[in-house]
C-alpha positions in Angstrom: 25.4 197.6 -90.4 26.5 198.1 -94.3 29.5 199.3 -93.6 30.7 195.7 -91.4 28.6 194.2 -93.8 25.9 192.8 -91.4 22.8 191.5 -92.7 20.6 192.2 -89.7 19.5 194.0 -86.8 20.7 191.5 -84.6 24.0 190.5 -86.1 24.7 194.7 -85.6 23.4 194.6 -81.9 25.8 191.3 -81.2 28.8 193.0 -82.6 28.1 196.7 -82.2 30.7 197.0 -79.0 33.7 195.9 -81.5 32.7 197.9 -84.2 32.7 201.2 -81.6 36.2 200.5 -80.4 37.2 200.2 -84.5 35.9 203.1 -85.2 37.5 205.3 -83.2 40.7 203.6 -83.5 40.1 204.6 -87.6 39.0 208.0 -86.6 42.2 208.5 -84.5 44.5 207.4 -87.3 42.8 209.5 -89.8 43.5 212.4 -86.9 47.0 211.8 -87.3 47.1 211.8 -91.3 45.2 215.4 -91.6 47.3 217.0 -88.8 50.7 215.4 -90.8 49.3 216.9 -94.0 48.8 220.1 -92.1 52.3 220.1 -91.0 53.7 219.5 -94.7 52.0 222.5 -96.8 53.6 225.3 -97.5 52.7 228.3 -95.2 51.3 231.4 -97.4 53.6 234.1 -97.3 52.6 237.9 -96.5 49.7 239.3 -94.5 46.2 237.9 -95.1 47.0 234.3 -96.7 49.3 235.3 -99.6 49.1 239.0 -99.9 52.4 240.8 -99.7 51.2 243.6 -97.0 
């Protein structure tokens, strides 16, 4: 309800099916943003995360 800035119960009831459908779109594109940020950082070199065994 705070977050779509509904002041009631009802009002969040009425509009909840939208709000679902938004949310996962913004989940999905917040997906894509960690796995691109994943793809960009600099691998660790050496055994074990940065050791040079």
């Amino acid at each position: 309800m705070t977050r779509l800035g509904q002041s009631s119960t009802r009002a969040a009831l009425i509009y909840q099916h939208g709000s679902r459908k938004r949310e996962r779109e913004i989940a999905n594109g917040i997906d894509v943003m960690i796995v691109d940020a994943l793809k960009r950082r600099p691998r660790p070199k050496g055994h074990a995360g940065g050791t040079d065994g």
